[in-house]
N, C-alpha and C positions, 0 to 999 in steps of 0.2 A: 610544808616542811620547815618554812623559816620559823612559824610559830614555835613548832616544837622543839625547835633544836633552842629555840631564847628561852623556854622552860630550862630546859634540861643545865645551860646555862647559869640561870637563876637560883635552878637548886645547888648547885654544885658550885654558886660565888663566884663564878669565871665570865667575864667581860663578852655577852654575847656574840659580836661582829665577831670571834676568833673566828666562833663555831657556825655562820654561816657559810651556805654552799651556792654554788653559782646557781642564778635560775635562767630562764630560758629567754627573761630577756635582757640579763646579764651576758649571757653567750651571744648573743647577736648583738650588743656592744663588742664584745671582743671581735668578733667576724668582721665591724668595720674597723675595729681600727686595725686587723692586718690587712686587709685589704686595701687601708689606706696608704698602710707600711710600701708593698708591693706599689703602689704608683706614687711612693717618694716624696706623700705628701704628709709630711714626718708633723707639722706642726698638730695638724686635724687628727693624726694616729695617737699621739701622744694624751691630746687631748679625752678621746676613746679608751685610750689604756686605763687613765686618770679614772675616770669615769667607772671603769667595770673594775678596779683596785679600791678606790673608795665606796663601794659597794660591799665586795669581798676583799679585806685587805690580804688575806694569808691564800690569795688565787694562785698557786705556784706557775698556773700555765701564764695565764696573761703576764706574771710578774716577768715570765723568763721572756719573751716575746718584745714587752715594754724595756730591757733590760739592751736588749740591741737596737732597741728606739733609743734610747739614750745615749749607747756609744757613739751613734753613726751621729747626735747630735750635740758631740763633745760633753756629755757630765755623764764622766765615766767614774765620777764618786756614786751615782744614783743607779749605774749602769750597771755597776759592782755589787751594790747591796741585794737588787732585784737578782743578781746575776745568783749569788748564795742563797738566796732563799731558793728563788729554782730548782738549784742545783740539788733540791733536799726529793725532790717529784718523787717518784717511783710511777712511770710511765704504760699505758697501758692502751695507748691508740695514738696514729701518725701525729696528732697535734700536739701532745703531750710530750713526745719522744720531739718535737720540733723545736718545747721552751724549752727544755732542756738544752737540748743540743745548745740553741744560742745561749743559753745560759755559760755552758762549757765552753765554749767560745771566746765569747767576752772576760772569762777567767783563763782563759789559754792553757786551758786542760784540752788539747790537740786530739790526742788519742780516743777518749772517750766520746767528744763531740763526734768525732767520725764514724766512732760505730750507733751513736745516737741516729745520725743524719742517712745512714746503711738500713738501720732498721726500718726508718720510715719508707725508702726503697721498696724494702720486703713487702711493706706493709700494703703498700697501697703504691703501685709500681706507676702512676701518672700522677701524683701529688710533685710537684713543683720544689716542696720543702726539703725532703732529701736528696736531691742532685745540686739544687742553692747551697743546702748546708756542708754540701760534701766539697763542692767547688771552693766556699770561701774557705774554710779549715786547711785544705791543699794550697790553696794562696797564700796563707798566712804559714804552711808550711816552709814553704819556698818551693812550690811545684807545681809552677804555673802552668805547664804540656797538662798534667794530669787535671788541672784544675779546671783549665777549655773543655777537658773531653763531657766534666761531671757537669759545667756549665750550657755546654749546648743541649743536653739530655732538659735541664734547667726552661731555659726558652725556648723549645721543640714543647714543653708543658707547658709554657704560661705565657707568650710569646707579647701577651700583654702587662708583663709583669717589667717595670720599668726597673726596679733591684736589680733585678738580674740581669739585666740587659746592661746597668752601669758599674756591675761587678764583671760579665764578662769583658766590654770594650777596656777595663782597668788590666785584665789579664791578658787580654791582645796589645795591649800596647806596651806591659812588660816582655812580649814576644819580639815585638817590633813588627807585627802585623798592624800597622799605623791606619791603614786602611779598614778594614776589619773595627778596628777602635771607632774609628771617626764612625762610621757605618752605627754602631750599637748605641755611641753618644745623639745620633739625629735620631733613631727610632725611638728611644728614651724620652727626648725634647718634643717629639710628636703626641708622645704619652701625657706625659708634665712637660710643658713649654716655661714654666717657673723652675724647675730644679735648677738652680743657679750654675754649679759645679761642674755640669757635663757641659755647660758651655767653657769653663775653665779649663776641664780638662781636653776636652778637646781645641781649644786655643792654641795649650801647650805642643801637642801633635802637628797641628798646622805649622805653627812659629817652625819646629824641628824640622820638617819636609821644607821650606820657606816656600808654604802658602799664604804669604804678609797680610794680604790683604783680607780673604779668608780668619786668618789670627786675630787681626785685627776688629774684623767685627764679633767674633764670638767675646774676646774682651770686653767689647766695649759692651754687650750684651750683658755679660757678668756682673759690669758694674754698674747696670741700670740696677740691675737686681738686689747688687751688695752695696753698700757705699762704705768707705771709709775702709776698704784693701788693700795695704799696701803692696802687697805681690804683684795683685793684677796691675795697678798701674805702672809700677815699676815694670814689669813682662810688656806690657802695651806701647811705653814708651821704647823701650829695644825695638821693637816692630815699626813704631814709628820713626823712629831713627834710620832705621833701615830703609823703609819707606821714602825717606826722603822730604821727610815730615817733622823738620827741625821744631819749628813754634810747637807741634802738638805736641812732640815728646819733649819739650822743656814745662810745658802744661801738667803734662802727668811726675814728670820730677820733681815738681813744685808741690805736687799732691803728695806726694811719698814721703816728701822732707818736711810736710805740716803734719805728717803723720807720725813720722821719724827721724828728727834731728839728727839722728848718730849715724846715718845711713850713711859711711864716708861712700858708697860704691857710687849711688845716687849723684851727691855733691859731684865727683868725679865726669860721673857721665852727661850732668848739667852743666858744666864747666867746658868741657871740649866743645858739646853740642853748641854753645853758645859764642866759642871760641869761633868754630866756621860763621856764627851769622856775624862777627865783627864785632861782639862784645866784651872787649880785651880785656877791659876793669874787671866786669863781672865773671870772667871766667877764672881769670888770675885770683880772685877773691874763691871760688870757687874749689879751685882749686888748690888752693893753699888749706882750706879748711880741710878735705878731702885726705892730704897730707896727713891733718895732725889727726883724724881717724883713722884714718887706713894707712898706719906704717910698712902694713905688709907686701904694699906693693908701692912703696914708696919711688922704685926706680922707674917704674912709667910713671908715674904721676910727674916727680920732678922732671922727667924728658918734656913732657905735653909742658911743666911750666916754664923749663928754657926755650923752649921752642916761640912760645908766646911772647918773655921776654926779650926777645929777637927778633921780635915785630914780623914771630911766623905764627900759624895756626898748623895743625894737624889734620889733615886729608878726610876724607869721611872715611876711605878706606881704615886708617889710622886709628882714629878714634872709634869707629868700631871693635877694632880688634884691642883695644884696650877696656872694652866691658867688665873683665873677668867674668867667674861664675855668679849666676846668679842665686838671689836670696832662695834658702828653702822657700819652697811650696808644696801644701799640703798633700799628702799622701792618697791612694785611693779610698774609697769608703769605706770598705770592709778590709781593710788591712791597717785601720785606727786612724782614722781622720774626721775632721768634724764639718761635713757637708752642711751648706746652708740653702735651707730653702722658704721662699719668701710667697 
């Protein structure tokens, strides 16, 4: 077949690769790298994609599929391009109605993705990909109730599909089913014990319930994984503070602020913390910078540095509760965030 289509090609002056058609052990590259996709082993999926796209570059299916490998690993410039080519399919079995759909997706055409992801339903009522696809599209709708129902139909099919399993704990824990979450995030970690994130995300859950310690090591887990995050260790250090783990969470504030100079919350929160172990200079120093960042909460700041001034310190109680909020941290995966997996 590929001979004759590079004929037909050559007579007609047009760049053979257009008019290549996938072969059969093109398709079974694609097969692993969604399969790879499914146990969130995104670097190896991509690699697969690469692989059966430089083979057949104009693959609308792999392109659409490759195109939410991309989003879910932030280069949502590349995520976009695959996304429109996709989007061009004319669909005609579950897999196909699948790139698409992510295609749509990733371009947050809402509507059509979800009768894409319906059709697959139809099509083939135990396929995994239209209840995933119908779940995330409702998430990214704002309708997380509906979005559980399309995701447990989801892992009731594929129960080893670890996507699904960190797109529903992302939706139970928009519910405030915290438990439920945690649950999806350890099943997930059983599957891929590297998908960095679910230990992130589920840190987050713990910290909220004050499971400290619990929190505490899925952080610290995250960061064996990731290095150079500021969230987490900013997040770790609250935990460790709380903890009662002054030296550790001055460790991790130190991290934060070799990461991020401007972080007046950070200064702030290494400033008191240090205040309790008797570090007067260093806090007052600390917290003067902290000031001339963060004016906005200038009126606790300057109380914590009268108070020091006065040859007082501020209570743990105290200093706790002058945190503020913390820095964004990334979003779930399928609702545009860029998971890392090592």
């Amino acid at each position: 077949m590929r001979t004759s289509v590079w004929v037909l090609a050559l007579v007609l002056g047009l760049p053979h690769r257009s008019f290549c058609l996938p072969s059969a052990s093109d398709k079974r590259v694609l097969t692993a790298a969604i399969r790879h996709s499914h146990r969130l082993e995104l670097a190896k999926a991509m690699k697969s994609y690469n692989e059966a796209l430089d083979s057949v570059p104009d693959w609308k299916t792999a392109a659409g599929f490759r195109s939410s490998c991309r989003w879910m690993l932030g280069d949502n410039a590349g995520a976009i391009e695959d996304a429109r080519l996709a989007s061009r399919l004319r669909p005609n079995d579950p897999l196909s109605y699948a790139a698409r759909g992510r295609a749509l997706l990733v371009l947050k055409d809402y509507e059509r993705a979800l009768a894409d992801f319906r059709s697959i339903s139809e099509l083939d009522p135990k396929s995994i990909e239209g209840p995933l696809g119908e779940g995330g599209v409702l998430f990214a709708q704002g309708k997380p109730q509906n979005a559980l129902t399309a995701l447990n139909r989801a892992v009731k099919a594929a129960p080893d599909s670890a996507n699904a399993l960190l797109l529903r704990g992302s939706v139970r824990s928009r519910l405030k089913d915290f438990q439920g979450a945690i649950n999806d995030y350890g099943a997930l970690l059983e599957i891929n014990p590297n998908f960095a994130w679910a230990y992130f995300y589920r840190g987050k859950i713990r910290r909220d319930i004050k499971d400290y310690r619990a929190a505490e090591a899925d952080f610290s887990s995250f960061i064996q994984l990731v290095t150079g995050n500021e969230n987490a260790h900013y997040l770790r250090s609250n935990i460790r503070f709380l903890l009662g783990d002054y030296n550790g969470a001055i460790a991790d504030l130190n991290t934060v602020l070799g990461l991020n100079p401007s972080n007046g919350l950070a200064y702030s929160n290494r400033g008191q913390t240090r205040a309790l172990l008797g570090y007067k200079k260093d806090a007052l120093a600390d917290l003067t910078k902290a000031l001339e960042l963060d004016p906005g909460r200038r009126d606790k700041i300057q109380a914590a540095i009268d108070a020091l001034a006065q040859d007082g310190a501020p209570s743990a109680d105290e200093a706790a509760s002058a945190e503020g909020p913390d820095p964004l941290t990334p979003p779930p995966s399928e609702d545009g965030s860029k998971p890392v997996e090592r």
